[in-house]
ROSE-4610 file (N, C-alpha, C; in Angstrom, 1 decimal, always signed):
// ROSE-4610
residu = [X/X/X/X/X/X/X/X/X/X/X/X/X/X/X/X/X/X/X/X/X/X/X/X/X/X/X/X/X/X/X/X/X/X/X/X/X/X/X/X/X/X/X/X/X/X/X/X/X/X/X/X/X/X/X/X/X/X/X/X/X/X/X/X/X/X/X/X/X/X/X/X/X/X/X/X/X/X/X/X/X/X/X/X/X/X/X/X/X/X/X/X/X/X/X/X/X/X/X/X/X/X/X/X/X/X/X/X/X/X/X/X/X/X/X/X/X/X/X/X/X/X/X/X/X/X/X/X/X/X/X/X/X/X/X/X/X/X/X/X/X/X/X/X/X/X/X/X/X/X/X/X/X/X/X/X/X/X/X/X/X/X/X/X/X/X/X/X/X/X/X/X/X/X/X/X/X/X/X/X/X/X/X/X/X/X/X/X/X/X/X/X/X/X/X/X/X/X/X/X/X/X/X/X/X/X/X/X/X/X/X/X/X/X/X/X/X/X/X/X/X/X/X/X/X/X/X/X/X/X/X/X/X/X/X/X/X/X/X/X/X/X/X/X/X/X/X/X/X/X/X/X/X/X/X/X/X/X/X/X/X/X/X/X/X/X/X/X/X/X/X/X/X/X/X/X/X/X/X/X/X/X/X/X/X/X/X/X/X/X/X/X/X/X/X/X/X/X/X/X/X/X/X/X/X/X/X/X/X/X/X/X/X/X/X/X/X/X/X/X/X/X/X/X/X/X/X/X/X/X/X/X/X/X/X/X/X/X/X/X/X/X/X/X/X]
num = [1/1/1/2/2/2/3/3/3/4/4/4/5/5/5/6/6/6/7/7/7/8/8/8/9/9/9/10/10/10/11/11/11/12/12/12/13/13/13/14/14/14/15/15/15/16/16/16/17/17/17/18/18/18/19/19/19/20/20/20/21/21/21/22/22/22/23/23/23/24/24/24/25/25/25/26/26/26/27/27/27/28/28/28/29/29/29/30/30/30/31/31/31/32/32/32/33/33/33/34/34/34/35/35/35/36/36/36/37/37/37/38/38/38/39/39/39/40/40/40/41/41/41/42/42/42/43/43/43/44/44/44/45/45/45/46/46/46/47/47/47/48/48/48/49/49/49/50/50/50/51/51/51/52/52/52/53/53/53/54/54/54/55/55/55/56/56/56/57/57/57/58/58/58/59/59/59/60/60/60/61/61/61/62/62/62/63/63/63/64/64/64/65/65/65/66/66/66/67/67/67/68/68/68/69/69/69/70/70/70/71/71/71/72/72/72/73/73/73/74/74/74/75/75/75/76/76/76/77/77/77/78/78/78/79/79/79/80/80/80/81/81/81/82/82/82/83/83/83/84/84/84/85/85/85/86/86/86/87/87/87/88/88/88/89/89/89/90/90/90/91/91/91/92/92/92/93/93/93/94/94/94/95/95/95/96/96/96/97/97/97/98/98/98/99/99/99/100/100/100/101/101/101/102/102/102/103/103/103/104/104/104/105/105/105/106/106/106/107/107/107/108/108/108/109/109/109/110/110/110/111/111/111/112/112/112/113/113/113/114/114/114/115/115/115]
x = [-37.7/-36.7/-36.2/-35.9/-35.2/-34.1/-33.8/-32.1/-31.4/-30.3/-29.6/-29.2/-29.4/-29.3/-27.4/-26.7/-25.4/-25.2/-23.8/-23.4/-23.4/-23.3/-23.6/-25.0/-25.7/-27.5/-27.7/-27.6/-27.5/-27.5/-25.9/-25.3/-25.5/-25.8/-26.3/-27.7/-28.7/-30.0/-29.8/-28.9/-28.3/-28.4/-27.1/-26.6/-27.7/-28.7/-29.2/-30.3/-30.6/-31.5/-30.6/-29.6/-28.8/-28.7/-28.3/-28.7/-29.9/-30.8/-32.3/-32.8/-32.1/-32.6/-34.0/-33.4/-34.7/-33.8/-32.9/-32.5/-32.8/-33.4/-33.5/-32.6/-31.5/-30.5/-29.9/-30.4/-29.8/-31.0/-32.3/-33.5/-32.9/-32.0/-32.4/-31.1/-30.4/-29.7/-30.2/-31.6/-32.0/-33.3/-33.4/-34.5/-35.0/-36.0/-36.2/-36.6/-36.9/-37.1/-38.2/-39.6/-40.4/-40.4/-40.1/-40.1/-39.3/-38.1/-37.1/-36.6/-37.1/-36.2/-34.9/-34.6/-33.7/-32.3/-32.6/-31.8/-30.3/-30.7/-29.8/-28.8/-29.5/-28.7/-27.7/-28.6/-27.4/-26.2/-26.4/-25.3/-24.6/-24.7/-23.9/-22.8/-23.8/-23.0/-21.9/-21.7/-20.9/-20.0/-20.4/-20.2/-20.4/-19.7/-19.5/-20.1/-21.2/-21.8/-22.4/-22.4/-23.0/-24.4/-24.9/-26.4/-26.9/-26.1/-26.6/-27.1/-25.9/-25.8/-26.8/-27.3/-28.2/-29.5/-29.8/-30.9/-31.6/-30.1/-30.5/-30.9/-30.5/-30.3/-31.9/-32.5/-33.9/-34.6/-34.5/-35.6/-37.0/-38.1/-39.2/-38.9/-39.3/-39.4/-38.0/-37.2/-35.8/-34.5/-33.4/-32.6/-32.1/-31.6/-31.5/-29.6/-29.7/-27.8/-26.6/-27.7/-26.7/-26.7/-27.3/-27.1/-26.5/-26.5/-25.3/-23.9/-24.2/-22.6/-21.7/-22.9/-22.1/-22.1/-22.5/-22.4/-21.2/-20.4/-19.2/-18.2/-18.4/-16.7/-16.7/-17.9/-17.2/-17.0/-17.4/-17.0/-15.0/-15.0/-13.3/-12.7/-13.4/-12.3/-12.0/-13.4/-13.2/-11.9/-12.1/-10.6/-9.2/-9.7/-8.4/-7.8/-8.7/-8.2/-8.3/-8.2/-7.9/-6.8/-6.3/-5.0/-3.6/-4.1/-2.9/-2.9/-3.8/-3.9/-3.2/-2.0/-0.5/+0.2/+0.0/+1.3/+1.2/-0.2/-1.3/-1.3/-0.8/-1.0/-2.2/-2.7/-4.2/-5.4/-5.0/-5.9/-7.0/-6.7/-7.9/-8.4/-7.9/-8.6/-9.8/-9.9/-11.0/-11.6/-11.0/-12.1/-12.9/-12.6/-13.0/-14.4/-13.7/-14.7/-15.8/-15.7/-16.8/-17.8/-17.1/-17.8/-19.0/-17.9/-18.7/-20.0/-20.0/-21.0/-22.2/-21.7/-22.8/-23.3/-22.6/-23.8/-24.5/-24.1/-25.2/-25.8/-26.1/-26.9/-27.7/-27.5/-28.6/-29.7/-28.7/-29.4/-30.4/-30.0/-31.1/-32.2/-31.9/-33.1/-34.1/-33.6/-34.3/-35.4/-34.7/-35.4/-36.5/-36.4/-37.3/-38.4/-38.0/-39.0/-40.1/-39.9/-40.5/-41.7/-41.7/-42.4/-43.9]
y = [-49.0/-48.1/-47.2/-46.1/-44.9/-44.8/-44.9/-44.8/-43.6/-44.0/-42.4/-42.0/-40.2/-40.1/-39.4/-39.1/-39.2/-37.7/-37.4/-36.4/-35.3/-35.4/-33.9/-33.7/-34.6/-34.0/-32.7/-32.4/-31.1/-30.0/-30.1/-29.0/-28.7/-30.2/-29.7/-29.2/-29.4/-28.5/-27.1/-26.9/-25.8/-25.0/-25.5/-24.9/-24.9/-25.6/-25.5/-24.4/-24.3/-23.1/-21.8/-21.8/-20.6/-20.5/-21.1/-20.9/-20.9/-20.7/-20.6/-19.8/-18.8/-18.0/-17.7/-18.6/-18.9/-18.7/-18.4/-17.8/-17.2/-16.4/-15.1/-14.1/-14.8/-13.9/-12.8/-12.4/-11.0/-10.1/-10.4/-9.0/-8.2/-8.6/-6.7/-6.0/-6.3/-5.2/-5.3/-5.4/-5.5/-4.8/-3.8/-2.4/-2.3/-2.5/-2.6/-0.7/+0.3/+1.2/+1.0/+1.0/+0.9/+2.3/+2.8/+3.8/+3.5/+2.9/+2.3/+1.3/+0.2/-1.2/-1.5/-1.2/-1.6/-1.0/+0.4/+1.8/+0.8/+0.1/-0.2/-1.3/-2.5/-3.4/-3.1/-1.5/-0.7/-0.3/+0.8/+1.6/+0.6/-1.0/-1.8/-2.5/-2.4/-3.1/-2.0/-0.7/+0.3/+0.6/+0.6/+1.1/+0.5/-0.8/-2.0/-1.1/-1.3/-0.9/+0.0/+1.1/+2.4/+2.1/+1.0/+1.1/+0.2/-0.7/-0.9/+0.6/+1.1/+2.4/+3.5/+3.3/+4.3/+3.8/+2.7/+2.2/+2.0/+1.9/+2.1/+3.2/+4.2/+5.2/+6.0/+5.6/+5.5/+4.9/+4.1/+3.2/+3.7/+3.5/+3.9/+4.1/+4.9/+4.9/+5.6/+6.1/+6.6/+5.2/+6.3/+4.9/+3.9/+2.9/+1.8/+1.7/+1.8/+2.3/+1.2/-0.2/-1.7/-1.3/-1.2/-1.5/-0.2/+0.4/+1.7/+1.7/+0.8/+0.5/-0.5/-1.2/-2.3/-1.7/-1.1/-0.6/+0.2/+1.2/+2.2/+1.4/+0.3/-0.5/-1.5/-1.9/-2.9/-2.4/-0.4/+0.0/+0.4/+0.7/+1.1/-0.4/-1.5/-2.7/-3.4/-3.1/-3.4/-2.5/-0.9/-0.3/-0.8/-1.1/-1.2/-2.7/-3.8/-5.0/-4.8/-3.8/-3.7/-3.1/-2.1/-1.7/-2.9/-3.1/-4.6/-5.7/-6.3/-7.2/-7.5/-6.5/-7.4/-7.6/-7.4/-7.9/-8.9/-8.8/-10.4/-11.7/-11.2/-12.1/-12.5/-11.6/-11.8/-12.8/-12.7/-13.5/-11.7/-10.6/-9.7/-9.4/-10.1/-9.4/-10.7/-11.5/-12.4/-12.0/-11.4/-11.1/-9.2/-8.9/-7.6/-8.7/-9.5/-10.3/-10.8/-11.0/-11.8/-10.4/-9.2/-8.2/-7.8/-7.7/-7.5/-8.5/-9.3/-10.4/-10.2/-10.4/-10.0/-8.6/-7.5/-6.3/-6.2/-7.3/-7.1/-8.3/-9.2/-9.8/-9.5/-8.5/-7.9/-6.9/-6.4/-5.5/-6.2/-7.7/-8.5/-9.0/-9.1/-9.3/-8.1/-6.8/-5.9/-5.7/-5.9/-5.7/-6.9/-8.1/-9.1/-8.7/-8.1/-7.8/-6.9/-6.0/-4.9/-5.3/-7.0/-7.4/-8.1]
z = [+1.1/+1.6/+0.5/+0.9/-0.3/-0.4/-1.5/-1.9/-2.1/-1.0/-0.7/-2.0/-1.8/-3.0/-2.9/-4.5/-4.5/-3.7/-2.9/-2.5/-3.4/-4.7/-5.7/-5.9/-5.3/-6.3/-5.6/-4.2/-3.7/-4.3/-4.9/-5.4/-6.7/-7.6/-8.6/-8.7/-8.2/-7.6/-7.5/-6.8/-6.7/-7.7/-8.2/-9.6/-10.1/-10.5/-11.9/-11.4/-10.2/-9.8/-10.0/-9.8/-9.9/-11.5/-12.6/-14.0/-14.4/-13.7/-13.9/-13.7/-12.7/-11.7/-11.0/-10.2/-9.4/-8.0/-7.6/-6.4/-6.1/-5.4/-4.3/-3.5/-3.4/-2.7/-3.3/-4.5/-4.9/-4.9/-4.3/-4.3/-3.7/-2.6/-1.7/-2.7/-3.9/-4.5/-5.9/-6.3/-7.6/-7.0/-7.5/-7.6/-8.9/-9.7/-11.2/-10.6/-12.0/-12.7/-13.6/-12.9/-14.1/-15.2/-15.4/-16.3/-17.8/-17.3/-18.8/-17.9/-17.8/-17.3/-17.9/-19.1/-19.6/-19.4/-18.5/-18.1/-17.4/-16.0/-15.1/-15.8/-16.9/-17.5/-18.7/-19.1/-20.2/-19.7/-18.8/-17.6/-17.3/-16.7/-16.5/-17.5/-18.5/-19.8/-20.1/-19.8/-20.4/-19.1/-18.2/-16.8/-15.3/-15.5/-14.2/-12.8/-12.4/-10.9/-11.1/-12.0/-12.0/-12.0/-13.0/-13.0/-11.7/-10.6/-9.6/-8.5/-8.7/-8.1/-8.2/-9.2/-10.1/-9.3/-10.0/-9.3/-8.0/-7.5/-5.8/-5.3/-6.1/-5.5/-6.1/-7.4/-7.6/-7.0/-5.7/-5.9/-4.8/-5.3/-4.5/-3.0/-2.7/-1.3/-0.3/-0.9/-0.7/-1.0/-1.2/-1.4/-1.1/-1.5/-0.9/-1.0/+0.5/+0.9/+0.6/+0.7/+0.4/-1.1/-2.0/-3.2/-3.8/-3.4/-3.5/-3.3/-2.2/-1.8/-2.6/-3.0/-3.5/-5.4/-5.5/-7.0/-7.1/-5.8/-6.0/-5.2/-4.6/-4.4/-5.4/-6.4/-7.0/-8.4/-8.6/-9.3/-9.4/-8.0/-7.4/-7.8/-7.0/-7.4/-8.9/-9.9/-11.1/-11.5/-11.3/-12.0/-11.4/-10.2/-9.8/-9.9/-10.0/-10.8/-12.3/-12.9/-14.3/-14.9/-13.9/-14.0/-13.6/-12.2/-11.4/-12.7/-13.7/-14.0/-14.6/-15.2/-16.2/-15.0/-14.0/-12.6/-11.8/-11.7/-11.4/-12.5/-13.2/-14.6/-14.7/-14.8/-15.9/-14.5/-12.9/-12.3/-11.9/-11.4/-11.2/-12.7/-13.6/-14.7/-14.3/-13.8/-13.7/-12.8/-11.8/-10.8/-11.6/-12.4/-13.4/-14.2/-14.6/-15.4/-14.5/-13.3/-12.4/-12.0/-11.8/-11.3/-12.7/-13.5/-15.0/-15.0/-14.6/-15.0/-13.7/-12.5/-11.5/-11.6/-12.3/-12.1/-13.5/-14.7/-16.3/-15.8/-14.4/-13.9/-13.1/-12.1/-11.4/-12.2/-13.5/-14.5/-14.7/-15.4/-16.2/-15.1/-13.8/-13.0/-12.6/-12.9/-12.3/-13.6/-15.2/-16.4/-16.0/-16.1/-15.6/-14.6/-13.8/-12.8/-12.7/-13.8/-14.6/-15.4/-15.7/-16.7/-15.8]
C-alpha cells in the first residue's frame, strides 16, 4: 500500500516549480525580442511595465493587446501605490515592490527564451 503523502507536498511542488521556473502561466505576456533580448528586462529594471509594454507591442505578428495592457495599468498602479504609500503605511509600497518584481521577471523570461 502507498503512504498518503502530507497535505503540503502539493504546494511545495508547486513552489519549487515556481522558483525554478518551470511554470508556464506567464507565456502569453512574455514576447522575447530577438534582436537585443536584454532590451525588455532593462526598460523594466528603470521603468516598472514599460518593457512588458514595449515588447508586446513588438511582437511578431502584430501586437499582443494582453501584454500591453497589463504593462500601462501596472505601470498607473505602481505610481499610484508609490505616491499613497506614506498613508498606507508602507503596505502599496509592497504591492510597488511585487509589481517591480513580476515585470524584471517576465523580462528575465523573455531574455531566456531568446537563448
Amino acid at each position: 500500500p502507498k503512504t498518503p503523502k502530507p497535505p503540503w507536498y502539493e504546494r511545495s511542488k508547486l513552489i519549487l516549480k515556481l522558483i525554478t521556473f518551470k511554470l508556464k502561466q506567464m507565456d502569453g505576456f512574455v514576447h522575447p525580442y530577438p534582436k537585443m533580448p536584454w532590451l525588455p528586462l532593462l526598460i523594466n529594471l528603470f521603468f516598472v511595465g514599460w518593457g512588458t509594454t514595449i515588447s508586446g507591442l513588438l511582437k511578431e505578428g502584430g501586437p499582443c493587446w494582453k501584454a500591453v495592457g497589463l504593462g500601462v495599468v501596472s505601470t498607473f498602479l505602481f505610481v499610484i501605490c508609490l505616491e499613497f504609500g506614506y498613508f498606507t503605511l508602507g503596505i502599496s509600497w509592497l504591492v510597488s515592490l511585487a509589481l517591480f518584481i513580476l515585470h524584471v521577471y517576465i523580462g528575465y523570461l523573455g531574455m531566456q527564451k531568446c537563448k
